[in-house]
C-alpha positions as CSV (number, residue, x, y, z in Angstrom):
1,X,1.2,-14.9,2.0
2,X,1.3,-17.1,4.9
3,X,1.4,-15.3,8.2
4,X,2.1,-12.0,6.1
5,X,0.9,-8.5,6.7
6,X,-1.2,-8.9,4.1
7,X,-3.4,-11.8,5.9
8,X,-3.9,-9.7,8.5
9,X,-5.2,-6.5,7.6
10,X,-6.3,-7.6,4.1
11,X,-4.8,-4.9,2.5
12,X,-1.7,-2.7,2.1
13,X,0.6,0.1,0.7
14,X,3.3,0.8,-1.4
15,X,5.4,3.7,-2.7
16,X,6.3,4.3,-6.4
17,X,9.8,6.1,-7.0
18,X,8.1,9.4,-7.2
19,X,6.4,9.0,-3.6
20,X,3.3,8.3,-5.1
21,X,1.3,5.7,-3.1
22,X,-0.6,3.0,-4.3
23,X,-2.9,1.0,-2.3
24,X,-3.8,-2.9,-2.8
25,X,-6.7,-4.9,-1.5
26,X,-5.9,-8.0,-1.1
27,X,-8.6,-10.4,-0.9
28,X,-10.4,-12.7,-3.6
29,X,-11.0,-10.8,-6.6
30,X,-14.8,-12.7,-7.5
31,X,-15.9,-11.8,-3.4
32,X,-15.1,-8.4,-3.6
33,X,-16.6,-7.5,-6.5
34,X,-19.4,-9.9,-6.1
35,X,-20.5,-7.9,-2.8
36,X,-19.9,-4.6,-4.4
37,X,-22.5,-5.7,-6.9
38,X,-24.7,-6.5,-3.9
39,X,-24.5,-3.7,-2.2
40,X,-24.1,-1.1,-4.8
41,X,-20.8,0.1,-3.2
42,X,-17.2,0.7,-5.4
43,X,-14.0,0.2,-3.3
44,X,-11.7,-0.3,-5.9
45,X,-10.6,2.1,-8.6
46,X,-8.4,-0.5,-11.0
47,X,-8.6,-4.3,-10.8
48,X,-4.8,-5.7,-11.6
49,X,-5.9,-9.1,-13.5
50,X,-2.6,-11.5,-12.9
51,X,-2.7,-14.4,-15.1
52,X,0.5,-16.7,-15.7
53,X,2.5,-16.8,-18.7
54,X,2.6,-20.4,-18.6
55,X,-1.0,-21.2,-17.7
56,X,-3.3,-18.9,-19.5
57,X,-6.8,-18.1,-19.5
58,X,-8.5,-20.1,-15.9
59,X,-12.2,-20.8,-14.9
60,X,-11.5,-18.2,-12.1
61,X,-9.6,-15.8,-14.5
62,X,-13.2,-15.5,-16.6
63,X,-15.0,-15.1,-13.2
64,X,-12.2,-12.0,-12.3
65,X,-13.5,-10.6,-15.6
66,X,-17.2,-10.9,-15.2
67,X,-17.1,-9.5,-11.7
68,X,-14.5,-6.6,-12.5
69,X,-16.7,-5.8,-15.5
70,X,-20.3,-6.1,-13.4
71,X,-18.2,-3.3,-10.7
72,X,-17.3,-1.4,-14.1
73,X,-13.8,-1.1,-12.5
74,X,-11.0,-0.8,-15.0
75,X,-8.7,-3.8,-15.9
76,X,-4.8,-3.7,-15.9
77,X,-4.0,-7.4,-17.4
78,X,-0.6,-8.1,-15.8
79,X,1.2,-11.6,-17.6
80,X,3.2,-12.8,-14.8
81,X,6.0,-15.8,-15.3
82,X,6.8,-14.1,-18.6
83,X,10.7,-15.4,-17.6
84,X,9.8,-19.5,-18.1
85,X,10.6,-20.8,-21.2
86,X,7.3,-22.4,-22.1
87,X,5.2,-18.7,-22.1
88,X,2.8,-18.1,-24.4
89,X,1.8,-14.3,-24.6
90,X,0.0,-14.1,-28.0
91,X,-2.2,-16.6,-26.9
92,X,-3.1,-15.3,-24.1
93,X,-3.8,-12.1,-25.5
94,X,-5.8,-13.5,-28.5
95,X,-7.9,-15.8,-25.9
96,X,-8.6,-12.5,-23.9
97,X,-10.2,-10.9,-27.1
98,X,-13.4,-12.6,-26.8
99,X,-13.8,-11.0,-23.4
100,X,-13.1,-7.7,-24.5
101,X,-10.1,-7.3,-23.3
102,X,-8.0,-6.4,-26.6
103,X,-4.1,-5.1,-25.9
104,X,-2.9,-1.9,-27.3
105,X,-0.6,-3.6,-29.6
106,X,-3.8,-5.2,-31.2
107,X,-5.6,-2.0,-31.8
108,X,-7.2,-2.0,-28.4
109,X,-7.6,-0.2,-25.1
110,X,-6.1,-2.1,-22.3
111,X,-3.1,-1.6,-20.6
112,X,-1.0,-5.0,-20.5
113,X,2.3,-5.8,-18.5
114,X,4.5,-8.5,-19.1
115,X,6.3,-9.3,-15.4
116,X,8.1,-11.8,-13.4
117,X,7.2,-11.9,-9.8
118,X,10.3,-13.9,-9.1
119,X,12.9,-12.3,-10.8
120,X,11.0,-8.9,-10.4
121,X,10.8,-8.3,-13.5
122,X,9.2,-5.0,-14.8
123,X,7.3,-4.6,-11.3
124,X,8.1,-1.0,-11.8
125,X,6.3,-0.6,-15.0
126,X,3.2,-2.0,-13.4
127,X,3.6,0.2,-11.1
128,X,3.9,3.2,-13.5
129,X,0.9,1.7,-15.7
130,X,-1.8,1.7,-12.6
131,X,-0.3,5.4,-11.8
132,X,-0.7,6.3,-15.7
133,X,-4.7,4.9,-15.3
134,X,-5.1,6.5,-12.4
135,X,-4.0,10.2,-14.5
136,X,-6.8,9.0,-17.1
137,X,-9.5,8.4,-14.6
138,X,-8.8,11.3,-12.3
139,X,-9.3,10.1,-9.3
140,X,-9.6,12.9,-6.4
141,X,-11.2,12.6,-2.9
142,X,-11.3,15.3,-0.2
143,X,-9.5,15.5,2.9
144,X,-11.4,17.9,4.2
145,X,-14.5,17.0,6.9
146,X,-16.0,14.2,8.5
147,X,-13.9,10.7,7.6
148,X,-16.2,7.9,5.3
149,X,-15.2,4.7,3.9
150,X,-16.0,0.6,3.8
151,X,-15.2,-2.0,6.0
152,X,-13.0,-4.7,4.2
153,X,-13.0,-7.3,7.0
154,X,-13.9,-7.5,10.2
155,X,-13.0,-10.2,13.5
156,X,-13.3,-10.4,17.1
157,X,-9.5,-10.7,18.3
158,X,-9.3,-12.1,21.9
159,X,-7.3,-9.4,23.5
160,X,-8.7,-6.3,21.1
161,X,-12.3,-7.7,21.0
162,X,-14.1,-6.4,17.6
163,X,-11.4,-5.0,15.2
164,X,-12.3,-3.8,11.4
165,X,-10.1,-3.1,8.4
166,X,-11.6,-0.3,7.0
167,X,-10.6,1.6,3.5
168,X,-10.9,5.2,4.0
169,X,-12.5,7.2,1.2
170,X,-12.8,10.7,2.0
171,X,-12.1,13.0,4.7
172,X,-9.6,12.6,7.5
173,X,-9.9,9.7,10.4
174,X,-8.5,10.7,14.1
175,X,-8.5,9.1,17.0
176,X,-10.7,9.7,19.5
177,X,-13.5,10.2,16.6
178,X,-16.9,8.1,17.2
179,X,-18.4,6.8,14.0
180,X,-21.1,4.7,13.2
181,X,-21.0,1.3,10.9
182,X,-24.2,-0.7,10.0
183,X,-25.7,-1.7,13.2
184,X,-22.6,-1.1,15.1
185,X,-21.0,2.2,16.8
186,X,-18.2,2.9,18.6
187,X,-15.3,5.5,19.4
188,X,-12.0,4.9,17.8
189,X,-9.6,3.9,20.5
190,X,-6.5,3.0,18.3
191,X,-6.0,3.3,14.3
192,X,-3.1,0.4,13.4
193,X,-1.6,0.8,9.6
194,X,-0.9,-2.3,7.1
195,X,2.9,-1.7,8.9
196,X,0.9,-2.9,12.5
197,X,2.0,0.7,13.5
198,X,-0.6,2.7,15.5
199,X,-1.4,6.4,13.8
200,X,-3.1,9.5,15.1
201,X,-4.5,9.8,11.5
202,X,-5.8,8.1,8.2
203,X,-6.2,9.8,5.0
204,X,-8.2,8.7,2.0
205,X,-7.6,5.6,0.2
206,X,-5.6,4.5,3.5
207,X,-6.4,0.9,4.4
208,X,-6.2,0.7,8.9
209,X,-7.3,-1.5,11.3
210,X,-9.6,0.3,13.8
211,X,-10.3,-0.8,17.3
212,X,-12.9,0.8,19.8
213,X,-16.3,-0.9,18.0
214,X,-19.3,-2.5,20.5
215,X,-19.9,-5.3,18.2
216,X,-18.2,-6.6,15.1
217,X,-19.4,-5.2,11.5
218,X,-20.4,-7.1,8.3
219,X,-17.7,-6.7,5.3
220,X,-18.8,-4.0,3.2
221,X,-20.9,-2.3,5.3
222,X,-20.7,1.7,5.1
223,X,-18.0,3.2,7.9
224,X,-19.3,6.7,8.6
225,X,-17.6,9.6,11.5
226,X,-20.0,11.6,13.5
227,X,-21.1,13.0,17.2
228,X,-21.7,10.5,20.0
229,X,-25.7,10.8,20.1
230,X,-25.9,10.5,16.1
231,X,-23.8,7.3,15.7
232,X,-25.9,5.3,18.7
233,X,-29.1,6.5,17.6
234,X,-28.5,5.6,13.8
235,X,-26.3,2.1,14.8
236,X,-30.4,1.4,16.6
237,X,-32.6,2.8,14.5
238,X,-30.3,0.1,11.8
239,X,-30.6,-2.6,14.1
240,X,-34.1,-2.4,14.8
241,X,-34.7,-1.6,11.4
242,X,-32.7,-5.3,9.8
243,X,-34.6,-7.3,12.7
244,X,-38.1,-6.2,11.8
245,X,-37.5,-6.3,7.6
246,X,-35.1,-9.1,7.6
247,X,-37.5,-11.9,7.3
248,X,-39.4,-10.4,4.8
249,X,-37.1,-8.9,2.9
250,X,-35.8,-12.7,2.1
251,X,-39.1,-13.8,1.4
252,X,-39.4,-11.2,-1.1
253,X,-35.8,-11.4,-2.5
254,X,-36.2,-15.8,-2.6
255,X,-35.6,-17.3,-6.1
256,X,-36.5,-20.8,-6.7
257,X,-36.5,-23.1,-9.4
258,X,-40.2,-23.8,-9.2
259,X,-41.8,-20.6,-8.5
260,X,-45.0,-20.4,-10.8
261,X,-46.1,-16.6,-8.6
262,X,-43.0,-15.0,-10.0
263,X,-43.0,-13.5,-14.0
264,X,-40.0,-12.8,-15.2
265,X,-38.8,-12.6,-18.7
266,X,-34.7,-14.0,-18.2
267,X,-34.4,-16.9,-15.8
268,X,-31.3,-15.8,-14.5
269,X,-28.6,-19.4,-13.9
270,X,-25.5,-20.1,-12.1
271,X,-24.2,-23.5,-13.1
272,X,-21.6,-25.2,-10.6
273,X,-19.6,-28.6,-11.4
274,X,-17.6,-31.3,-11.3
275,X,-15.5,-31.1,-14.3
276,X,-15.7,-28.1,-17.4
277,X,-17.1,-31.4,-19.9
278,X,-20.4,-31.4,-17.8
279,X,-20.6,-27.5,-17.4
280,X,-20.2,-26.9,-20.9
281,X,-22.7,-29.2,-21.7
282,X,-25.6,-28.5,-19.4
283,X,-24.8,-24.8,-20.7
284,X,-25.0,-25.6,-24.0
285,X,-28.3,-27.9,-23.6
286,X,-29.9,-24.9,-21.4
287,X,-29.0,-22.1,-24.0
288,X,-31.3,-24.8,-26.4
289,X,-34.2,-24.2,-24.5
290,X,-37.0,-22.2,-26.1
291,X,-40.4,-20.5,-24.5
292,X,-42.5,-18.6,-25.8
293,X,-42.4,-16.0,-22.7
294,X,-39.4,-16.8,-21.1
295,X,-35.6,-17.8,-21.9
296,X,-32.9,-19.1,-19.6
297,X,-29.9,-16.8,-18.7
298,X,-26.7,-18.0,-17.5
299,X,-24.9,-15.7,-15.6
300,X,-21.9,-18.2,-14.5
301,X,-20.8,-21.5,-15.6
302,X,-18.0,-22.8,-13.7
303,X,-16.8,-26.0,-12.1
304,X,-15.7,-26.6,-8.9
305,X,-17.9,-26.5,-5.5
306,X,-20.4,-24.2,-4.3
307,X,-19.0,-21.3,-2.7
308,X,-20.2,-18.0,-1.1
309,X,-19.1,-16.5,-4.0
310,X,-21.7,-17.8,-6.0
311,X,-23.9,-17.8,-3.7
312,X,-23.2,-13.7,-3.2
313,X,-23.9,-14.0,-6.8
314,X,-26.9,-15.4,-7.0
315,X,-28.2,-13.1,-4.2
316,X,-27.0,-10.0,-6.3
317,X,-28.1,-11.4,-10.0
318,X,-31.7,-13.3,-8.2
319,X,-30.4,-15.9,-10.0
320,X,-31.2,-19.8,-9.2
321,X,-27.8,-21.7,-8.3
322,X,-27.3,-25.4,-10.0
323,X,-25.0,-28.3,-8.5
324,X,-24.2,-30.8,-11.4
325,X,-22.1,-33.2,-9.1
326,X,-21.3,-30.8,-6.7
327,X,-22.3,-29.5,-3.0
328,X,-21.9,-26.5,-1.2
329,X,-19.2,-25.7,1.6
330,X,-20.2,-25.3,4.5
331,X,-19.7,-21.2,4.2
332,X,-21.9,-21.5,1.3
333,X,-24.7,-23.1,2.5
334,X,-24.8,-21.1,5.9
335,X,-25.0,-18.0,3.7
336,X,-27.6,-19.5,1.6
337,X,-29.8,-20.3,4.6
338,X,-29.5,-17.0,5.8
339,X,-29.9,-14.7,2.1
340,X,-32.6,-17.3,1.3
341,X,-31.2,-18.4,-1.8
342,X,-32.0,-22.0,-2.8
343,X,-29.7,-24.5,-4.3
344,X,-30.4,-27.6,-6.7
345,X,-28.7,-30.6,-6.3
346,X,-28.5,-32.4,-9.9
347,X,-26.3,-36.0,-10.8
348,X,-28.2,-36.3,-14.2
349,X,-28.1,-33.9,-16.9
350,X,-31.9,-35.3,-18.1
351,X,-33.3,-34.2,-14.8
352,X,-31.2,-30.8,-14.5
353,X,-32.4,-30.1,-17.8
354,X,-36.3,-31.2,-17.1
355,X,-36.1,-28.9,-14.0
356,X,-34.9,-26.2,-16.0
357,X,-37.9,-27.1,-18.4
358,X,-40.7,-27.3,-15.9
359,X,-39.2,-24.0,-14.2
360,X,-39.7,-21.9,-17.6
361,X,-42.9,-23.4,-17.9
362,X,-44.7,-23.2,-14.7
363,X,-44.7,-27.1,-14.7
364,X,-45.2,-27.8,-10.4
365,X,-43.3,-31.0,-9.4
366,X,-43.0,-32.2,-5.6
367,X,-39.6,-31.0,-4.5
368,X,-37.1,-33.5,-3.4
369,X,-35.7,-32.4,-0.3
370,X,-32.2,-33.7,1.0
371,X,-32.1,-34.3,4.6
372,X,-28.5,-33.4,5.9
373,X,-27.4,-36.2,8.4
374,X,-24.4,-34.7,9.8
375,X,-21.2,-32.8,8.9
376,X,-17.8,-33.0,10.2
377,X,-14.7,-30.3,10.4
378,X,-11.0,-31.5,9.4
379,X,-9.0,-30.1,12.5
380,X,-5.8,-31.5,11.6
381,X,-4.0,-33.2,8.3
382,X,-1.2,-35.9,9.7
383,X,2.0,-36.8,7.2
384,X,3.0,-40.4,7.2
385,X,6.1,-41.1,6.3
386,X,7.4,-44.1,4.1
């Protein structure tokens, strides 16, 4: 994927035999759906689960799941590797059973695909499985009037200034067109294609690059054509309108471990750590915990460090996020500042645990706040030879 196509506008196209065109996102499974969940959006139509032959069932695999099935977006499970020796296929389709993913051979519903990437391997048949879901589901968008979709990425490029990939929807995109998205507007000055081509046009479901914005756009954000006067006024009255409710909406939305004003009957967890023994534990000890009024929820147990995924998460779910052993990136804890989602910091299970206790009680203890001394960027990794 390095320096590929696919890096740069984030998504791309493909024709079957029959001319039929299939369009792939490509960008992190978990963030896409997690933001979808956010926002209340759907971009995708059928999630493509890859898993290897030879590795099984992941941490991130279960996280694909959960997020595909929180977006209620189909899943196509596609075995890949399925030409090394050491595969294990029943197994993996016996392990995926208790996530509800049961293969048609086993009396179940969902379309699996054996494939090898590298020897390309029944790559047609996946192809021909998403088209065959695609039949089931129906899906249909209009051509006709004024052009609507989301914004997949966005950048400021040095000699373009802002550029967006956006997914198209419905209705037909031309140049020349002036749209509005979020609390930015604009006139389309050039519409590139996943080939780096420029087009007059974009149809539905086509993923472009669009250049011509005043200011860069948030990912996900709502892409919208319409008149000159309409797109300013709207891309101002959105601006002013975030500005004003911003602050208060994070107050409102804030979940924190020990918040005695707020009743609610799940305590909503995400668990982050070190290694799966400790998550598996602290989940096990949490899902012990009994109160009369409230119980504790977790949402996600994973391992591994805190990233804007969970956090996303966590905004989505107003769930509280725990670090058994682990920190956040930086990413993550920028994003956390700005959605006001607050993190715990835990090295002992005993004090995660009483934390977790006092927080289902409405038990007050002083926080402990850590006081950041400095953080540092690696800019470059240098090889040393024998």
């Amino acid at each position: 994927e390095h320096g590929g196509i696919t890096q740069h506008i984030g998504a791309y196209q493909i024709k079957t035999e029959n001319n039929q065109i299939i369009t792939f996102i490509d960008t992190p499974g978990h963030a896409a759906f997690t933001q979808m969940r956010a926002r209340g959006s759907k971009v995708t139509d059928i999630v493509v689960l890859v898993i290897a032959a030879d590795d099984g069932i992941k941490p991130q695999t279960v996280e694909a799941i959960q997020h595909s099935k929180a977006a209620k977006v189909p899943i196509i499970v596609a075995i890949n590797k399925c030409d090394l020796p050491n595969k294990n296929i029943s197994k993996i389709k016996n392990d995926l059973m208790q996530y509800e993913l049961i293969a048609e051979d086993l009396s179940g519903d969902t379309l699996f695909v054996e494939v090898s990437a590298s020897k390309k391997t029944n790559l047609d048949k996946l192809k021909e499985t998403i088209i065959l879901q695609s039949d089931i589901l129906d899906l249909k968008a209009t051509v006709s009037g004024p052009a609507s979709g989301t914004v997949l990425e966005s950048k400021i490029d040095k000699g373009k200034g802002p550029v967006s990939t956006v997914l198209i929807s419905s209705g037909l995109l031309k140049k020349g067109d002036h749209f509005v998205c979020g609390n930015t507007w604009g006139k389309i000055r050039a519409i590139i294609n996943h080939d780096g081509k420029s087009i007059d046009e974009a149809l539905p479901s086509m993923p472009v690059e669009i250049l011509g914005m005043n200011d860069s756009a948030f990912a996900g954000a709502e892409f919208l054509v319409t008149d000159e006067n309409k797109a300013e006024k709207i891309a101002e009255f959105n601006s002013k309108d975030k500005s004003s409710t911003n602050k208060n909406l994070l107050a409102k939305d804030k979940t924190t471990l020990f918040d005695d004003k707020k009743e609610k009957e799940e305590l909503n967890i995400i668990i982050k750590s070190d290694v799966q023994g400790s998550s598996e534990a602290l989940k096990n000890a949490i899902n012990k915990i009994e109160h009369p009024e409230v119980k504790p929820n977790i949402i996600l147990s994973d391992i591994g460090m805190i990233n804007e995924t969970d956090v996303s998460l966590a905004k989505a779910s107003k769930a509280i996020l725990l670090g058994f052993n682990v920190k956040p990136n930086r990413e993550a804890k920028k994003l956390a500042e700005e959605q006001g989602i607050e993190i715990k910091y835990y090295n002992i299970i005993y004090k995660a645990l009483e934390s977790i206790q006092k927080s289902l009680s409405g038990l007050l203890e002083p926080d402990i706040n850590e006081k950041v001394i400095g953080s540092a960027e690696i800019l470059q990794i240098f090889k040393v030879s024998k």
